[in-house]
C-alpha positions in Angstrom: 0.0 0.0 0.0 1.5 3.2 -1.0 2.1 5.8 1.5 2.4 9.6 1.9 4.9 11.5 3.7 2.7 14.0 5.6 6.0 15.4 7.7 6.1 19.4 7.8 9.2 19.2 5.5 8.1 17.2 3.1 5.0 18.7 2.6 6.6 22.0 1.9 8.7 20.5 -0.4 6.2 18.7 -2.6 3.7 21.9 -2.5 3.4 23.6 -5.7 4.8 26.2 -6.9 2.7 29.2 -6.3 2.2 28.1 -2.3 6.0 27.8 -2.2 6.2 31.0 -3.3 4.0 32.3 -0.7 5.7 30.6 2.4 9.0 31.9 1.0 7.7 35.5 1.1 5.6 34.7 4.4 9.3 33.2 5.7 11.3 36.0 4.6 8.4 38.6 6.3 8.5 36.8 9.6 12.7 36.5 9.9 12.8 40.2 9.1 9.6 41.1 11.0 11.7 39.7 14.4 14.9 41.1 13.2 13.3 44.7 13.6 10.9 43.9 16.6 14.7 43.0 18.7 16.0 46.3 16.8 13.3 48.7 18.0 13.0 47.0 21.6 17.0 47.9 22.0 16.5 51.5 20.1 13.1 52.5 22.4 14.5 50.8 25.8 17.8 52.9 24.9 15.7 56.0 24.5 14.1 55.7 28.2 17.2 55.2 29.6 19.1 58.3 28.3 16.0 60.2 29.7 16.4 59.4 32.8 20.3 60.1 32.6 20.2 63.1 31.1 17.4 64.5 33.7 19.9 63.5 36.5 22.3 65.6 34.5 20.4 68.6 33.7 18.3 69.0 37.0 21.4 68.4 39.4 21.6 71.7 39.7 25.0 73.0 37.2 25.9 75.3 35.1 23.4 74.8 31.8 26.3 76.1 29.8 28.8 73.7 30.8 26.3 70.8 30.2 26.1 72.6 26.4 29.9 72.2 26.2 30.3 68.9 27.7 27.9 67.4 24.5 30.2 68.8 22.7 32.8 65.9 23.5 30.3 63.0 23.1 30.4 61.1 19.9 26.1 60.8 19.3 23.5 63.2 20.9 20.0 61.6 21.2 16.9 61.9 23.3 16.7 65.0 25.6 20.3 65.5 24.8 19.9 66.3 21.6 16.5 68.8 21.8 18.4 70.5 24.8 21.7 71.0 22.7 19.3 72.4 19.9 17.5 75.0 22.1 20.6 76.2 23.6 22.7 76.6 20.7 20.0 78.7 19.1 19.4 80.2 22.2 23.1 81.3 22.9 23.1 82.3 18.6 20.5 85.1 18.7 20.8 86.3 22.7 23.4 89.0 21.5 20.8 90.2 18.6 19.7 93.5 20.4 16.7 93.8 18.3 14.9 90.6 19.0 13.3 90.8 22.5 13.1 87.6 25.3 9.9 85.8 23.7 11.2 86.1 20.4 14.4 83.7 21.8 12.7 81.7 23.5 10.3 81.0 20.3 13.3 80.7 18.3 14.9 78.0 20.8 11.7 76.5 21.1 11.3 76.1 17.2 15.0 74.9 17.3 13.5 71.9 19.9 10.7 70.9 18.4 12.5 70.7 14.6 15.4 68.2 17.1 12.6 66.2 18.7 10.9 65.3 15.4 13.9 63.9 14.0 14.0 61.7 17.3 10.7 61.1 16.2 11.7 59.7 13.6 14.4 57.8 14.9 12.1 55.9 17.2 9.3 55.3 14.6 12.0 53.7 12.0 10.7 50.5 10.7 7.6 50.4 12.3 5.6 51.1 9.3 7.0 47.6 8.0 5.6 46.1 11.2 2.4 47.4 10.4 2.3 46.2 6.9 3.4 42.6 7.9 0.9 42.5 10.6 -1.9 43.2 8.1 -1.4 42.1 4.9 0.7 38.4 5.8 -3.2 36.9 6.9 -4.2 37.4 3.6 -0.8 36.3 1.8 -1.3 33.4 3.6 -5.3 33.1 2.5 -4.5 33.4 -1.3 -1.5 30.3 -0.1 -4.6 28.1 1.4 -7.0 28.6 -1.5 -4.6 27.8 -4.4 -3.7 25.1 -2.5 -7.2 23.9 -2.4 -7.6 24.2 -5.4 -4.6 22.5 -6.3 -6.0 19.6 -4.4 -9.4 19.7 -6.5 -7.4 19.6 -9.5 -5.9 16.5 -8.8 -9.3 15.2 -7.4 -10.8 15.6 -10.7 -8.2 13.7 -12.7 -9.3 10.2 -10.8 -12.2 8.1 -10.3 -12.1 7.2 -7.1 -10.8 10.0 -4.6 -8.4 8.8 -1.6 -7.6 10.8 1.6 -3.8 10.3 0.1 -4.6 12.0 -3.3 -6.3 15.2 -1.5 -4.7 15.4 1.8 -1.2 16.7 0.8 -3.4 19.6 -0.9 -5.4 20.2 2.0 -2.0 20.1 4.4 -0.3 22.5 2.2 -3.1 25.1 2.6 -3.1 25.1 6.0 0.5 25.3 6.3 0.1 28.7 4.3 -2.8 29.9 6.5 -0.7 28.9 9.8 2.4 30.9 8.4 0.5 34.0 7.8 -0.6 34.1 11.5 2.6 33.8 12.1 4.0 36.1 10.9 1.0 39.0 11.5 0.6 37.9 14.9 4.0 38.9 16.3 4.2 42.2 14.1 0.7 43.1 15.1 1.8 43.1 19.0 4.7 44.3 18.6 3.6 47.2 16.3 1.0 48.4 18.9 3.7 48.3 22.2 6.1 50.4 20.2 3.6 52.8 19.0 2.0 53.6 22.3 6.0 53.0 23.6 6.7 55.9 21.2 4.0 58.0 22.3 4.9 58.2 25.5 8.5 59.4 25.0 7.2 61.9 22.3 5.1 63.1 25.3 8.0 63.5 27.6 10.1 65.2 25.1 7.5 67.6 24.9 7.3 68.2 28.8 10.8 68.6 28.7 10.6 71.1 25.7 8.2 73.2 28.3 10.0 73.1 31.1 13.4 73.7 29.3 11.8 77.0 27.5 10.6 78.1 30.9 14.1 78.1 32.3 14.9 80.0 29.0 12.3 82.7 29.4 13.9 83.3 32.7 17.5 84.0 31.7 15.8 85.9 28.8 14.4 88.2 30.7 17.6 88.5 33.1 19.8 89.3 30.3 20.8 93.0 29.9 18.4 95.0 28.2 15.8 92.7 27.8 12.5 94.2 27.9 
């Protein structure tokens, strides 16, 4: 009595063509789709943590200009580092132009902040646009998989007279296969996609508090500064 090889392997090897195709793709998704989600855990957990350095740095209580000259020596600026550096340096740029008064620096520095965090931004939201695509569209790669695949097992149905569980199962097996990959690979992009959006979110908001608070402590020296009005 003849047989069929009904392993994983085998029946990804004996699938045809088009349902190859599609667990190739669905394969290659899923490896890259982890690649990124490790990528952007290390890039957002990164970004929390120079945070909380830099506010032990900036609210200890020294000089803000020797904090500005100390960035100077590092090799990358990121995070809070980088929108302080930003307001600062523009800050310090137009503070000796007599004819702009304290709220036009401080508007200038905090134009200068906002332009530094968007490009943090986008540094955080890299690749996560991919995530979303994967997480959406590999369920329905995986569908069109499971449906030629069951028609491929009607084909072959309709070329005998007597159908066996042998002649159609290998079809059947080969659509599932397609159908289970697609999950697989959506499923892990989907989550993954959502944490780092609303992980995202939450730094873009304390950016933004910090942006406040950092043009308050602007407005301040502003006004202190010889002939401000």
């Amino acid at each position: 009595m003849h047989s069929t090889d009904f392993s994983f392997l085998a029946l990804i090897l004996n699938a045809s063509p088009v349902v190859q195709i599609v667990m190739g793709l669905l394969l290659f998704a899923s490896i890259l789709s982890w690649a990124l989600i490790f990528d952007r855990s290390r890039v957002l957990s990164q970004a929390r943590r120079e945070i909380s350095q830099f506010e032990d740095r900036f609210w200890s209580g020294g000089d803000l200009a020797e904090l500005y000259r100390s960035l100077d020596n590092e090799p990358e600026i990121k995070g809070h580092a980088a929108i302080f550096y930003a307001g600062f340096r523009e800050f310090n740029r137009l503070r000796n132009h007599k004819t702009l008064g304290p709220s036009n620096l401080v508007d200038a520095a905090r134009r200068a902040m906002r332009t530094a965090m968007n490009r943090e931004l986008d540094r955080l939201d890299d690749h996560l646009p991919f995530l979303a695509t994967v997480g959406s569209t590999s369920p329905y790669i995986g569908l069109f998989g499971t449906v030629w695949g069951i028609m491929h097992a009607f084909q072959a149905l309709g070329q005998v007279k007597q159908a066996t569980l042998n002649l159609v199962a290998p079809g059947i097996a080969e659509a599932l296969i397609a159908t289970a990959m697609g999950l697989f690979a959506a499923i892990p992009a989907v989550i993954a996609y959502n944490r780092y959006v609303d992980m995202a979110q939450r730094l873009e908001y304390q950016y933004d508090d910090f942006i406040e608070e950092f043009s308050s402590i602007l407005q301040r020296q502003a006004y202190l500064q010889p002939g401000a009005q």
